[in-house]
Every structure is written in C-alpha cells, then in structure tokens.
C-alpha positions in Angstrom: 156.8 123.6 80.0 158.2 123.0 77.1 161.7 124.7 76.2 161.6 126.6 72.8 164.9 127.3 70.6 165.5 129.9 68.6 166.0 128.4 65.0 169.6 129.2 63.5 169.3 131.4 60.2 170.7 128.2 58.0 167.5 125.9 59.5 164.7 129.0 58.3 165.1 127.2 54.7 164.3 130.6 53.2 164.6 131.4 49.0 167.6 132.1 47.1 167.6 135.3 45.6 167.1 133.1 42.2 164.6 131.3 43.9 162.9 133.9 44.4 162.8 135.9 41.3 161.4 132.5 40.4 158.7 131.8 43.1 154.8 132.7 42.4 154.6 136.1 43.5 151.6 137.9 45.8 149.6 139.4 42.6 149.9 142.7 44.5 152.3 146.0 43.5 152.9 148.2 46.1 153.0 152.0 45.2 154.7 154.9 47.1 153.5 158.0 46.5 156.1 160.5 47.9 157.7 158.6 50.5 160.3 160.6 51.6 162.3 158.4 54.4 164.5 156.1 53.4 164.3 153.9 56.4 160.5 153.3 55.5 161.4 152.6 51.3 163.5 150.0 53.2 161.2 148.4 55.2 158.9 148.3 52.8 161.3 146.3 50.6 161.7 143.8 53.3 158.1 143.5 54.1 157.3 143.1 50.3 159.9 140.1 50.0 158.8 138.7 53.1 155.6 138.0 51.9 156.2 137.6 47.8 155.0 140.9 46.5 154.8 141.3 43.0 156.6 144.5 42.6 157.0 148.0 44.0 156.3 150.9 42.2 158.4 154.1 43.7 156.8 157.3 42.8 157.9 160.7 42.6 160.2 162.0 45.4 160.2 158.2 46.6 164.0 157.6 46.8 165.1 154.0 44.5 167.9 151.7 45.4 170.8 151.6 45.7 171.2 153.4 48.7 173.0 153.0 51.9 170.4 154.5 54.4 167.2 152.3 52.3 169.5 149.3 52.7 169.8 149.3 56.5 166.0 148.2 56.8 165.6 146.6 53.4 168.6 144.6 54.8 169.1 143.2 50.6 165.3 142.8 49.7 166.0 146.0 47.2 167.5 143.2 45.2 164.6 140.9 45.6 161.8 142.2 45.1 161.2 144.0 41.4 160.6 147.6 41.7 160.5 150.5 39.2 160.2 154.2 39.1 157.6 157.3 38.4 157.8 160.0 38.2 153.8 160.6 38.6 152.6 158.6 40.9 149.1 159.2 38.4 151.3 157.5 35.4 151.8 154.7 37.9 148.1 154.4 38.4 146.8 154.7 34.7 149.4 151.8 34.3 148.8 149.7 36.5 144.5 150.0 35.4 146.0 149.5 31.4 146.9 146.2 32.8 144.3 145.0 34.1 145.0 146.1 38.3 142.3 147.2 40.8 144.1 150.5 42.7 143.4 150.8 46.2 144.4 154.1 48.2 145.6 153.0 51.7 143.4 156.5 52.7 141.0 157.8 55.3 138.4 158.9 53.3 134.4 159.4 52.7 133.3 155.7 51.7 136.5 153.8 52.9 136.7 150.4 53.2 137.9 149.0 56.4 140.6 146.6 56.3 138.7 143.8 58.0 135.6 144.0 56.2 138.1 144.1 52.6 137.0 140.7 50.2 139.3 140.4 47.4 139.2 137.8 44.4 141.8 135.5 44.0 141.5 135.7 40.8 142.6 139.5 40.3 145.4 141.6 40.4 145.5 144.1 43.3 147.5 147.4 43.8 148.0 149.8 46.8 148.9 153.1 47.3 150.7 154.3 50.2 151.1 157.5 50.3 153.5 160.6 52.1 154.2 160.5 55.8 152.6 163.8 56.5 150.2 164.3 53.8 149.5 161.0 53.1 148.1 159.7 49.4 147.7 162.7 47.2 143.5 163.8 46.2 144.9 163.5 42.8 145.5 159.9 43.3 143.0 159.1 45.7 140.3 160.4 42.6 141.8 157.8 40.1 142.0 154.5 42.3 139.0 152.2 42.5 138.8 152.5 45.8 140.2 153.5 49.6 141.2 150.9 52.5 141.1 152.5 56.0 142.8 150.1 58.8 140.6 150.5 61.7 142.5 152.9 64.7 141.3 152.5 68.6 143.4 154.6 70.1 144.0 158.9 70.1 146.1 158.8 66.7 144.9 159.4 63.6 147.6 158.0 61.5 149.9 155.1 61.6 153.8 155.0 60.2 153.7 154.5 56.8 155.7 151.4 56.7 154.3 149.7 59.6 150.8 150.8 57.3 152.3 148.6 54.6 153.1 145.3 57.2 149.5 145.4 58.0 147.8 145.9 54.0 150.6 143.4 52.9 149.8 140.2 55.6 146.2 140.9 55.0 146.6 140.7 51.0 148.7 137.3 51.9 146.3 136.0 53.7 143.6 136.0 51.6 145.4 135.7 48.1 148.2 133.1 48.8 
C-alpha cells in the first residue's frame, strides 16, 4: 500500500486574502436569518471562503465581525469573504430580488425541493436563507423567497445544525455552478 503524507500548510497553494477578494466568486450570497451562535456565524465564514461565496448577508440578531468567539471557527475568513448587515432579514430579501437573485429558503416545507433533485442555471445568481437554530427560517421570509430546499434526512432527527446545513447547500451550489 501506498504511504500517504499529510501536505504541509505552505504546499496547499491556497489564495492570498488579495487574491481572493480578486478571484471569481460562487454567484451565491448566503443569508442568516437570526443566527444567534457565534460559533456557527464562524463556520459559516469559513465554509463560505472555502468554496468562493459571493457574500454573506447577516440578518437581524445575526452577530457581524469582529468578534472573538465568531473568530475561533471563522479562523480569519470574516476578513475574506464580503458580508453585510440587516436588520430585516425581509430587506435582505427584497434586495437581493431588486438585483436580479433567485432566494431559496433552506426550509422544510409544503412543496420543498430536495437538495438532490435541485437544478440550477449557471447562468444566474442564487441566494440562500438559513435560518435560526430553533425556529429555523422565519414564515415571513419563507413567503417572499422563490422557493424552499429540504436536504433529505434518514435518520430520527428532524433538523440538522445550522452550520453544518450551510457545508452541505454550499458544496452542492459549488458543484454545479463552479
């Protein structure tokens, strides 16, 4: 068998911050709608730079950087990736339709779509809502997007962590728009 080594940090040949305020980004924004933990905001972050997210929109009591808790899981990607703040996560969503974005509600609701049955154009803009960790993405919210995305659960929960949620919607956006 063939013996595998752990590459070094300096051989990953990631970005530059510069470099990546300058790449092509995922024509995705992110939206968190009353996200209250700061460990998840973080992760987020990191997630969204991982895979070239457009921007992050942080919405009502949704924490913004600088902070020290956010930054031990965005670990510096809250100085990446571009992010701004509502206070509505509605005024977020009327926005982002003004110009030109399909809204999705990361939801389980009447009509969903499941993730693995999701097509998207390469040619459009996308946004998705993530919403609370208890309540999830508000009705209000839910009633102006253009539609829900349900990631399809096996097992006894009916929920999944809100960040991990955002891994999941973000690599399957990436792999079908990048």
């Amino acid at each position: 068998m063939a013996e595998l080594r752990k590459l070094k940090v300096t051989e990953m040949n990631r970005l530059t911050v510069e470099e990546f305020k300058e790449a092509r980004k995922l024509p995705l924004v992110v939206v968190l709608d009353d996200v209250r933990s700061l460990h998840n905001i973080g992760a987020v972050f990191r997630t969204s730079d991982a895979f070239l997210v457009d921007c992050i929109y942080l919405c009502g009591i949704t924490a913004t950087p600088p902070h020290s808790e956010m930054h031990k899981t965005a670990l510096g990607a809250e100085y990446t990736v571009d992010w701004k703040y509502f206070h509505s996560t509605e005024d977020a969503v009327n926005e982002l339709h003004a110009m030109g974005y399909t809204v999705f509600s990361i939801e389980q609701c009447e009509g969903s779509t499941m993730l693995d049955k999701l097509v998207l154009e390469p040619a459009k803009k996308y946004a998705v809502v993530l919403g609370n960790e208890v309540k999830g993405v508000k009705q209000e919210v839910v009633n102006l997007c253009d539609g829900c995305i349900e990631i399809p659960q096996f097992g006894t929960k009916h929920s999944l962590n809100v960040s991990v949620t955002a891994g999941i919607i973000i690599w399957e956006f990436a792999c079908k728009l990048l």
